[in-house]
C-alpha positions in Angstrom: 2.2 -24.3 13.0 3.2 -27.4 11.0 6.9 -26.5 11.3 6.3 -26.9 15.7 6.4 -22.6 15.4 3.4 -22.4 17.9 4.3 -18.7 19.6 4.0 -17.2 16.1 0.8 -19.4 15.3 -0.6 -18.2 18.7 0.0 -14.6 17.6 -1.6 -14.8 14.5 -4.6 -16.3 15.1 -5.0 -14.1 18.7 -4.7 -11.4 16.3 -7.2 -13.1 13.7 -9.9 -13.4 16.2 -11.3 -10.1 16.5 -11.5 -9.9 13.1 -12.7 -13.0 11.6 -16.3 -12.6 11.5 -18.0 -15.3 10.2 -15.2 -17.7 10.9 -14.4 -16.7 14.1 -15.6 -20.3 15.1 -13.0 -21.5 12.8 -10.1 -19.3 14.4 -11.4 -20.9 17.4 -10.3 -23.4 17.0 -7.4 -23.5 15.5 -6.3 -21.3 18.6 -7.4 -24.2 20.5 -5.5 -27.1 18.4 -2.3 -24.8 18.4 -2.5 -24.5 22.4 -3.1 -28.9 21.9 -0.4 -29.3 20.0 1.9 -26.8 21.6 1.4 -28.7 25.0 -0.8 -26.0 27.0 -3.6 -28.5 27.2 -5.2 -26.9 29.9 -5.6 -23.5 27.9 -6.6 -26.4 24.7 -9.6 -27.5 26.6 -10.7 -24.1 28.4 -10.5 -23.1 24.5 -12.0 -26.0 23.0 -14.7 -26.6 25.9 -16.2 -23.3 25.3 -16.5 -23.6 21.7 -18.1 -27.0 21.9 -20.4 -25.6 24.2 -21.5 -22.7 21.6 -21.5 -24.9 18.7 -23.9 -27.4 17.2 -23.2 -30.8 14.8 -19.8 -31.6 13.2 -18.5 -28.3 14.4 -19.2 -28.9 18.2 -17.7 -32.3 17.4 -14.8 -31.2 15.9 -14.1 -28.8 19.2 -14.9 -31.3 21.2 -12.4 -33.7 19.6 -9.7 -31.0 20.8 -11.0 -30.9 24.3 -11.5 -34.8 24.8 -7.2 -35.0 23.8 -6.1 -32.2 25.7 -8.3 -33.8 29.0 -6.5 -37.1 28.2 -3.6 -35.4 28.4 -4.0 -33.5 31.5 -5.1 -36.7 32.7 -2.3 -38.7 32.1 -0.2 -36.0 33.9 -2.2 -36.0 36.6 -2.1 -40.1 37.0 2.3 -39.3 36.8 2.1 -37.0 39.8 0.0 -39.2 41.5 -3.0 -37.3 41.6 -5.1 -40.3 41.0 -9.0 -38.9 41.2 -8.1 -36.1 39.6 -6.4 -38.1 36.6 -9.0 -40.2 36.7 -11.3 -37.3 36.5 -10.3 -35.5 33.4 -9.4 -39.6 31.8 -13.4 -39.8 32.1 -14.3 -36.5 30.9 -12.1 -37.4 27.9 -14.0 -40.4 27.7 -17.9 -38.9 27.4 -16.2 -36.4 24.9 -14.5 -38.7 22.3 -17.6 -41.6 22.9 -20.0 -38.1 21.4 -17.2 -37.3 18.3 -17.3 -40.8 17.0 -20.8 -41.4 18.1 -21.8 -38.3 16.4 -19.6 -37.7 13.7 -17.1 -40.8 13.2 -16.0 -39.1 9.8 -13.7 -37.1 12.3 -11.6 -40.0 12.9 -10.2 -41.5 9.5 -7.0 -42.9 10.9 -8.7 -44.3 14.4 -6.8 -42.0 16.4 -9.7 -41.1 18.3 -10.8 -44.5 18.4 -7.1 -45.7 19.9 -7.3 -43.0 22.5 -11.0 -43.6 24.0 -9.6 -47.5 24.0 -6.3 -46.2 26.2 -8.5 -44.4 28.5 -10.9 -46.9 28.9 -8.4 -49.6 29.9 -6.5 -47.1 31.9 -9.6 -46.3 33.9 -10.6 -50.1 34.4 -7.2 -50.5 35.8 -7.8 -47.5 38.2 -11.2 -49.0 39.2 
């Protein structure tokens, strides 16, 4: 995935998944981050939603890291097209998720790029408001 391959990395960990057993949480995901990072950020925080939602501690927080960057995202592209509530929508979303991660688990974010993002959406949104 490193390397920007993302169709292979969505095959293999597709495949993983219904084999991983005890670290199908894990496979998750990384299904999740390759979606982020691949640009399918809707499918990253369908993904990343629903394992936050069946998680607990730094795991949930982890998932919900993906979700809270793929939101901003979708946000953002929503705010280009004009879509303004809807932007503004997902922007907050992102918001609640990332103000949880670093609330909760801070250790997530070692080079503030969580920290830089929640600060972009909050001054995005004040300037919607």
């Amino acid at each position: 995935m490193e390397k920007g391959n993302y169709r292979n990395a969505l095959r293999l960990y597709s495949g993983l998944l219904e084999r991983a057993g005890p670290l199908n949480k894990r496979i998750q995901l990384e299904l999740a981050h390759v979606h982020l990072r691949s640009g399918a950020f809707a499918d990253a925080a369908r993904g990343s939603w629903a394992l936050a939602e069946s998680t607990t501690g730094t795991d949930r927080s982890a998932a919900l890291s993906v979700y809270a960057t793929a939101a901003h995202e979708m946000g953002l592209g929503l705010l280009a097209e004009g879509k303004i509530a809807k932007g503004a929508e997902h922007l907050t979303s992102a918001q609640k998720a990332f103000d949880e991660v670093l609330r909760n688990d801070p250790q997530l974010d070692p080079l503030g790029s969580l920290t830089g993002r929640k600060a972009s959406i909050e001054a995005r949104l004040k300037n919607l408001g």
